[in-house]
N, C-alpha and C positions, 0 to 999 in steps of 0.2 A: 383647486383642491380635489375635484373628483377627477380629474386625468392623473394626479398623484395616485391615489389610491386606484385605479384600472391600472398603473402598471406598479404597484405595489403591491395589492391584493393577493397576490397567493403567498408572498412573502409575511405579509402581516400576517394571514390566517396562519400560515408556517410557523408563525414565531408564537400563534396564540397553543397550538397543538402540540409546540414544546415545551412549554410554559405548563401545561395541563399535564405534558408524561415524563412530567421532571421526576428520577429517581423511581422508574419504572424498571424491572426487572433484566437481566442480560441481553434479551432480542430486542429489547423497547419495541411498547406498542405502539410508540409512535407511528412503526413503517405500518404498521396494521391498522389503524384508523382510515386510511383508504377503502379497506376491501370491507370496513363494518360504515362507512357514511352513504347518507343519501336522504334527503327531507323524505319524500312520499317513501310510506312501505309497500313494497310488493308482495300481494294478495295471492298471485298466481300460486298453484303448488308447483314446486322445484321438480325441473326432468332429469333427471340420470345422464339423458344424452347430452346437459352443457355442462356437465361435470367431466373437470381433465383429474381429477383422482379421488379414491375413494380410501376412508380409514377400515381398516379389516379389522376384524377380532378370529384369532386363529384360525386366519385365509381363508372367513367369509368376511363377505363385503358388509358395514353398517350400514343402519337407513342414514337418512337424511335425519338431523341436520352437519350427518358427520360423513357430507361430500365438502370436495373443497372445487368450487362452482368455477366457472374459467370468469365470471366477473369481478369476483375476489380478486384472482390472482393479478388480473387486468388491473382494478386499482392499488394492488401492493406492488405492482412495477411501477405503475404513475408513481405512485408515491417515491420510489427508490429512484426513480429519475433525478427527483425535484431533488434528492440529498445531495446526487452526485454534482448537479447542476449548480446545486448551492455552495459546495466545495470546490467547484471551478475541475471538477473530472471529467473526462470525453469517455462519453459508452461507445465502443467500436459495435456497429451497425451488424455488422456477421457474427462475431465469438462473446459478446456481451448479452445480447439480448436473452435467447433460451437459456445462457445461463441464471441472467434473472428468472426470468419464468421458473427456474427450478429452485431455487433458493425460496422464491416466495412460498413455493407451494410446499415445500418442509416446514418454511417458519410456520404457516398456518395448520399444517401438520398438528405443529408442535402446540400450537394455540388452542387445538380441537382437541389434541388428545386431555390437556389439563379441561377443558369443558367437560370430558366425559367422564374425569373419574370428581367434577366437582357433583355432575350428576348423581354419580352412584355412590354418593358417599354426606349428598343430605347439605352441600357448599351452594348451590344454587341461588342469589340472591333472587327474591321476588321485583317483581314492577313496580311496587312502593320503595321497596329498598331502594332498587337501582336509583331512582326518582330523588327521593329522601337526599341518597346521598350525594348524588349528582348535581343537586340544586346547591346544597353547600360546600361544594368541592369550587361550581362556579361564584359563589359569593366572596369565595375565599382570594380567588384568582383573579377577580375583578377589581377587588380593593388591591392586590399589587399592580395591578392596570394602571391606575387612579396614581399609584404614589407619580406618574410621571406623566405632570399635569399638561405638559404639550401634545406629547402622545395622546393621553385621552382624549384631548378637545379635537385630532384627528379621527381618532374612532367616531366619537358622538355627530362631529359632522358629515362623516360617511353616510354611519348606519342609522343617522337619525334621533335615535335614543339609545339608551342603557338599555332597554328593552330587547327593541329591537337586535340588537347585539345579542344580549342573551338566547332570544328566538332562534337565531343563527347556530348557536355552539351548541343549542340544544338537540337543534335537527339535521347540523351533521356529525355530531359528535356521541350523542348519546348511547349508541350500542358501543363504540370502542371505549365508552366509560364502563359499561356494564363487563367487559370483557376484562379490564382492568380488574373490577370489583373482583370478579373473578377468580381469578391471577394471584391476587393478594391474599384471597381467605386461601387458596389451594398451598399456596407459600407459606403460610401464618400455622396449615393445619400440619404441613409434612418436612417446615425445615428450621424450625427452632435451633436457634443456637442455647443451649444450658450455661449458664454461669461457668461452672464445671468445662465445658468444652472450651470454652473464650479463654480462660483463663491458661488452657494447655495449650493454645495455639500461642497466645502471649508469650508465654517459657521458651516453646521452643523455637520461635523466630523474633525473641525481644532485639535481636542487635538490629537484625534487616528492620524493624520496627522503629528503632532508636535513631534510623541513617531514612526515613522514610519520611516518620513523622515530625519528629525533634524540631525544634523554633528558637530563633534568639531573635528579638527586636533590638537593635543598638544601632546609634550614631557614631559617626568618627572625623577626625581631623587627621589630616594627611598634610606634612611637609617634609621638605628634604633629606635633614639630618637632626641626627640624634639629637645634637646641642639644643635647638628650636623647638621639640619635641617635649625636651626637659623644663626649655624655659615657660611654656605654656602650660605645660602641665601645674606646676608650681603655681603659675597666676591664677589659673580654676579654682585649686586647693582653698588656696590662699582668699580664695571668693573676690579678687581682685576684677573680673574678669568670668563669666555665663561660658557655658561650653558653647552654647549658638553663636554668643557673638564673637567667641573664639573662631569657630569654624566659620564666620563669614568673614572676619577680618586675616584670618594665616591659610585655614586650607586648601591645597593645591586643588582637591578635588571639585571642578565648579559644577558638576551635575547637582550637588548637594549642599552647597559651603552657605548657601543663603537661605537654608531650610534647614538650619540647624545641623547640619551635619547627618540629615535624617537617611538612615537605609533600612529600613522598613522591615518587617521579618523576613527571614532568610533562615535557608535548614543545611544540614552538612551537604559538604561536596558544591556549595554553591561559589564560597568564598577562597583566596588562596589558603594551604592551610597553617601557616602562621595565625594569618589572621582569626579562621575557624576557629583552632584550639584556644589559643586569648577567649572569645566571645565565649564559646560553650562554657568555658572554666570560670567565665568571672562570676560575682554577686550581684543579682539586680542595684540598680543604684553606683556602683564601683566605677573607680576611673584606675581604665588599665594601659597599660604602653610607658613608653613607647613599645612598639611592635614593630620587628623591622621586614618588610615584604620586597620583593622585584621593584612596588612602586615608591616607594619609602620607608616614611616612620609614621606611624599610626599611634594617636590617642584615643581609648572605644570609652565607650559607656556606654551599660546594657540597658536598656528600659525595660525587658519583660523577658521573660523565658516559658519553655513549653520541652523540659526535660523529663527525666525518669529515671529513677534510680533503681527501680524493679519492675517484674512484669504487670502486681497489681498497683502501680501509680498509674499505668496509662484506664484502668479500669474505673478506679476512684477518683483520682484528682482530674481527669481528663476524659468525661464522659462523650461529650461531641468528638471525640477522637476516637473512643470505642465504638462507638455509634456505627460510624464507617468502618469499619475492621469488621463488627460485625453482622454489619448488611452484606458485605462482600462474600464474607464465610455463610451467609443464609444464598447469595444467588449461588456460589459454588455445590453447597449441600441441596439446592437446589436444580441444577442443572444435572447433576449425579443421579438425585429422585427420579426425572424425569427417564432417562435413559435408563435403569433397572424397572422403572413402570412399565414402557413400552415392551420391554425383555419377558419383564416376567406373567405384563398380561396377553404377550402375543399379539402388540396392533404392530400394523403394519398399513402400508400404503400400496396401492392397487393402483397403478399409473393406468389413465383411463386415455388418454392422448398418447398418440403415438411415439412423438416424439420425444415428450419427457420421458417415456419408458426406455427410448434408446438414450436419453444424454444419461437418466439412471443406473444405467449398464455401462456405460463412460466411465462414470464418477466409479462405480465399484471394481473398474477393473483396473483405475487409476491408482485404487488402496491397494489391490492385492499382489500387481503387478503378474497376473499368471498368463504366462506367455500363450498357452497351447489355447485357452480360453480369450486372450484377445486376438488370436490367427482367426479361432472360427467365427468372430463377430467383423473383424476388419473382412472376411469372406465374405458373409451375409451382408453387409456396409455394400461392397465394391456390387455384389447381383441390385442391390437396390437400386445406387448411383450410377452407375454404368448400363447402356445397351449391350446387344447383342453384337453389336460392333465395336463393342469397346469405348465409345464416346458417353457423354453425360446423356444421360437418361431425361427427356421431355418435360417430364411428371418430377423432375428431383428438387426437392426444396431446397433455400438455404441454409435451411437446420438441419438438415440431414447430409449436406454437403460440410458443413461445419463441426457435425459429429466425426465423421471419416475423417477428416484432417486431424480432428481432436485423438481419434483413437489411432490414426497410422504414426502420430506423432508420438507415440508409449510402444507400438512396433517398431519403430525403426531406432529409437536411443536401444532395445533393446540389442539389435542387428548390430549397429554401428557398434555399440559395449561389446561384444564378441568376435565382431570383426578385427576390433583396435588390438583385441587379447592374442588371435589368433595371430596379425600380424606382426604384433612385437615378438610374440613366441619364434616365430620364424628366423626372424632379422637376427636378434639375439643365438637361438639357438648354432646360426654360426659361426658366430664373430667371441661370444664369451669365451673364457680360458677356463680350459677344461682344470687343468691344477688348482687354481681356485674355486671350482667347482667342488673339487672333492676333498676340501676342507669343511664344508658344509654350512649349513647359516646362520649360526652359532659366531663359529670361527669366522666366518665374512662379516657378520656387524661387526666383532671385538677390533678383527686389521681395518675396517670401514673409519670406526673413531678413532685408530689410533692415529691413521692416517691424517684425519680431519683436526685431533689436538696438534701433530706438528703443525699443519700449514700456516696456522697461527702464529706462528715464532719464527718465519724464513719467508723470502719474498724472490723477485728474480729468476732464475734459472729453474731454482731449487723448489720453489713453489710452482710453477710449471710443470714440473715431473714429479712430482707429491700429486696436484690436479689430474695428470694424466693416469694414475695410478688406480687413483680412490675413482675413477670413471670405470676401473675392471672391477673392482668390486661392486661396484653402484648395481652395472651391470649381470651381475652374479646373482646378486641379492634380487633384480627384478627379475631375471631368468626364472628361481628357483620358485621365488612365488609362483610366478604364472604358472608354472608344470604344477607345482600342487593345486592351483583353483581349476587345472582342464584336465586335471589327474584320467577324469570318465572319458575320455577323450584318447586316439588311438594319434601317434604321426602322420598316419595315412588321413585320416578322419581330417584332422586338423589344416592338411594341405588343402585338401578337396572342398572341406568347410568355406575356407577363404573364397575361393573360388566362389562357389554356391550363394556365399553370403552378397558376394560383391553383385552378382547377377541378380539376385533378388533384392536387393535396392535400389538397382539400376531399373526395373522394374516397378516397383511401390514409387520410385521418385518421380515416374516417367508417367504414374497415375494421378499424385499429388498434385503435379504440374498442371494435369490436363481441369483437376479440381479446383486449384487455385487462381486458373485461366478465367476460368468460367463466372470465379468470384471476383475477380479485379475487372472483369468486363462490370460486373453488373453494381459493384459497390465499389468504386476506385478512391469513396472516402474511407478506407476501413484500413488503416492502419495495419492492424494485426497481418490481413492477407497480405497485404506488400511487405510486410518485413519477413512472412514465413518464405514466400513466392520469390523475394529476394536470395534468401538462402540457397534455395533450392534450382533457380534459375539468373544469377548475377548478369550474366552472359546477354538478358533481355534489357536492349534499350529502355521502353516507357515502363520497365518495373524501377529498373535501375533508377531513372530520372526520379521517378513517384519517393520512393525512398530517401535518394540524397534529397529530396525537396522538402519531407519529413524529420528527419535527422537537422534539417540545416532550419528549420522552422523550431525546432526545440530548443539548440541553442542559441537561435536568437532571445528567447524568452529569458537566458540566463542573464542576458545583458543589465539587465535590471536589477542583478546583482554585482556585475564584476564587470571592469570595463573589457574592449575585443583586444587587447594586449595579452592580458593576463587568460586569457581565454586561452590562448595556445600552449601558456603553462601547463594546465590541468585537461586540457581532450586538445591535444597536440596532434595524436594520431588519429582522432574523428574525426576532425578537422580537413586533417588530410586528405583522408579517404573520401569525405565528401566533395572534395574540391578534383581529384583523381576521377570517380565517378561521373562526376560532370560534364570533365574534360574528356572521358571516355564515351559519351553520348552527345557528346557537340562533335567530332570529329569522326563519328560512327557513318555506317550506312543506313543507320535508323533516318523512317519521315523527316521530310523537311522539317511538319510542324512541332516534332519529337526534339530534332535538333536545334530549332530557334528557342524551345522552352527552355531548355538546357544551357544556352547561352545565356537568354534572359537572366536564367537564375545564377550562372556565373559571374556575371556582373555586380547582381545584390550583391553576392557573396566576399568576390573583390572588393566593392564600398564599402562593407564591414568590418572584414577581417585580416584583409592582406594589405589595403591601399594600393594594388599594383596599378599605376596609370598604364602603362606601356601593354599588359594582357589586356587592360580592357578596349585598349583601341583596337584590339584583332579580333576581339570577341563582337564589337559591333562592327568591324570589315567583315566577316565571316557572315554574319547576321545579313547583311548587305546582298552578298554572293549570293545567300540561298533567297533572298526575296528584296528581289529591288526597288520592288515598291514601298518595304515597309516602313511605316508614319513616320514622318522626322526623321530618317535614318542618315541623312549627311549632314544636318545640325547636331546631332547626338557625339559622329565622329567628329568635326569639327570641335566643339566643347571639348573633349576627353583630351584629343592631343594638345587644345591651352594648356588642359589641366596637368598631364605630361610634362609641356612644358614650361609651365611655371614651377610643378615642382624639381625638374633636374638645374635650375636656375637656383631655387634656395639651395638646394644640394651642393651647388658651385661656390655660392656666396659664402655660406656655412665650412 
């Protein structure tokens, strides 16, 4: 029992922490019960210097307790860990992490700033309160523990007692309850929703409402044809005959046929919609059908419905349905609060660590996209990351190697976007028909579709030369755009531009490279870097290998939905390319052991998805050549060509 719970233990405590912020506000403080637990309090006074950010009030810095400490943020990533871990996600080790770090540290942000105006506005729950309430929030939560009497007698014989348990959720939980408390009065004092407002969101989104919420509970019986459909319907009426034991003894559908026919509630758009319109439209009690769908003929009967005829049914007849509509509309009037609080009182955040100040400047030049302002920081980036030789700098972290990549990646889509402009501008500007040209772009889309209604009507020769046609306007049309979006732009300019552009990417790529080198040496499980590092350098054996090994590791996992046939249906060409790649670094001048890996994984690859016997006996000769001592390698050969040839045997017989 107790090696159960040591590798169950942060899963239960997990599930008791979601259980407790069930229908907590838009960030849930679930992630934030991390950075507020810990039995013992610490006494110490808080320094300035273990704080990575500080909340400002019109760009001076607040005291404490509105720093946001780096051990917060430490347990709001542990925490975001365990979510992704729990969800079955991989954090890439280089481009995940400071991005957490920075996320954490806004949500807490955002957590401190509702702390300050609960302060200055008299929300502040006392230590009795906190107490008071937190004791029966856990009474509350313990008796739904309880209803699940296995479960419980797990607990009790972990932690001993109800007690002890209690003690537990008291002393790691009980500031992220307070923070809750919190939360709640700050929400309760600034985002009421008015009868009045409920009811004008109702009006004007009752349909989306109607296709959202809407409910039919009904059963059905499903056979063939009509005739069958009629005669049973008649025996129900007739009460010769129970719809249950109708649908166990005629209906085709066996998911349901021995359960009465039971389909459970269902809302639009779940059902074909024959079937739909019957069910919405009937009268509780009613037997309706035949219906006739793709799968048959259907007999329904509805047991309950959860319709609306106007905006205030869903108000009055259907309050648990309001309920949620209107917590929703309190986090969104909520969430609005927040963001004109911050605006209009002037807080802000003072990144106190270095490097969240630069992924800070990341993120805002990822909104604004202003080019001239991300040249002068990708500049500032490349003096930090780079020597005076131009190699990676000593002292350069992997966060600040990861910001550069992050931010040369919003430089260069820009380069490459004006590159692409400049070079269709070209190509075009001498191949387009000037006559069509000077009918204008007007007259070019009008002959564009007129063109494109015949070809509709003619095939052959004639659709051929209609195709080739509407390609001079197609042409025209993309001509004239481009000269109006580079209008500020001279011919000369334009030629040179190209030029210019091409050398200054050849450049940023040839820094990226030496960035992404650096990071595949030191993290070669990081995903991220091998599929940018692939882009940028395909040409590189062990990138290339790392990648198709990635790529062909992902769709293995699909297998588990679809068998390796059908697989080549839908990534036909990934497929490909991954098997291409391989074969390009098995037969490279890449390392032996670069090359043996690449065969190895050819193999897998073969046994999966191709069955080729005949490649895989040259893939382990090949494997041979480069290392002749490797393990069992003339048993491996020997095996493959049985396999060979037992299959060109069935091949023959067949």
């Amino acid at each position: 029992m107790r090696d159960w719970f040591l590798k169950w233990e942060k899963i239960i405590v997990w599930a008791i922490v979601i259980l407790f912020t069930a229908g907590i506000v838009w960030w849930s403080v679930a992630t934030y019960m991390g950075a507020s637990r810990g039995g013992a309090v610490n006494t110490a006074k808080p320094s300035k210097d273990d704080a990575v950010a500080v909340i400002t009030k019109d760009g001076t810095d607040l005291d404490y307790p509105y720093w946001i400490m780096s051990y917060e943020v430490n347990d709001e990533v542990s925490q975001l860990r365990q979510q992704y871990t729990a969800y079955g996600q991989t954090l890439d080790p280089v481009f995940d992490e400071l991005s957490l770090s920075y996320n954490s540290v806004n949500q807490l942000f955002d957590i401190k700033v509702i702390e300050y105006y609960a302060e200055n506005n008299g929300l502040l729950p006392t230590d009795k309160e906190v107490d008071t309430e937190f004791d029966k929030f856990i009474d509350d939560q313990i008796a739904k523990l309880k209803e699940n009497e296995e479960n419980w007698k797990k607990y009790l014989d972990y932690y001993q007692s109800e007690e002890n348990l209690r003690n537990v959720i008291k002393s790691n939980y009980r500031n992220a309850y307070r923070t809750q408390l919190i939360i709640d009065r700050v929400k309760n004092s600034v985002s009421n929703i008015s009868k009045e407002e409920g009811l004008k969101y109702l009006e004007e989104n009752f349909e989306d409402l109607k296709t959202q919420y809407e409910e039919v509970k009904a059963q059905h019986i499903l056979v063939s044809d009509e005739a069958t459909a009629n005669m049973i319907k008649e025996m129900i009426e007739n009460k010769e005959i129970t719809f249950e034991d109708a649908a166990a003894k005629y209906s085709k559908d066996t998911s349901n046929a021995t359960s009465g026919g039971e389909l459970g509630w269902f809302k639009h758009n779940t059902m074909v919609k024959p079937f739909e319109d019957a069910s919405f439209g009937a009268t509780v009690g009613e037997l309706v059908g035949p219906v006739e769908t793709d799968y048959g003929y259907h007999l329904i009967r509805v047991q309950d419905k959860k319709v609306f005829d106007n905006p205030a049914d869903i108000m009055d007849k259907f309050p648990e349905i309001y309920t949620e509509i209107e917590n929703k509309l309190k986090d969104e009037k909520f969430v609005s609060w927040l963001k004109d609080y911050k605006e209009n009182e002037k807080l802000g955040l003072n990144y106190l660590d270095e490097n969240l100040a630069y992924y800070n400047r990341y993120v805002e030049l990822q909104k604004s996209n202003d080019e001239e302002k991300i040249r002068e920081f990708v500049k500032e980036l490349e003096n930090l990351v780079f020597d005076e030789n131009g190699e990676i700098a000593i002292e350069t972290s992997t966060d600040e190697m990861a910001i550069y990549i992050n931010t040369t990646n919003l430089l260069k889509s820009i380069l490459e976007d004006r590159l692409d402009k400049f070079t269709k501008y070209l190509t075009l500007k001498d191949d387009v028909d000037e006559e069509i040209l000077n009918l204008g772009l007007d007259k070019i889309n009008e002959k564009y579709d007129e063109i494109s209604n015949k070809m509709k009507d003619v095939e052959g020769e004639e659709y051929t030369q209609l195709l080739k046609e509407r390609f001079k306007y197609e042409d025209a049309k993309e001509f004239l755009t481009l000269k109006d979006e580079l209008k500020e732009y001279t011919e000369d300019q334009i030629k040179n531009g190209k030029v210019e552009l091409e050398k200054e990417l050849e450049i940023l790529k040839a820094n990226r490279i030496k960035v992404l080198d650096e990071l595949f040496v030191e993290y070669p499980s990081s995903s991220k870097t091998i599929e940018l590092y692939y882009q940028e350098a395909p040409e590189n054996p062990e990138v290339a290998l790392k990648y198709s090994q990635n790529k062909f590791n992902t769709y293995k996992q699909y297998l588990a939905y679809i068998d390796a046939n059908s697989m080549f249906q839908y990534f036909g060409q990934q497929l490909r390319e991954i098997s291409f790649n391989l074969n390009r670094v098995a037969f490279s001048k890449a390392s032996t052991e670069t090359r043996i890996e690449a065969l190895e994984t050819l193999i897998d690859f073969n046994d999966i998805f191709s069955q080729d016997k005949f490649s895989k006996i040259g893939y382990l000769e090949e494997i041979k050549k480069l290392d002749p001592e490797y393990p069992g390698i003339d048993k491996m050969i020997e095996e493959a060509e049985k396999e060979y040839q037992e299959s060109q045997n069935a091949t023959a017989t067949n």
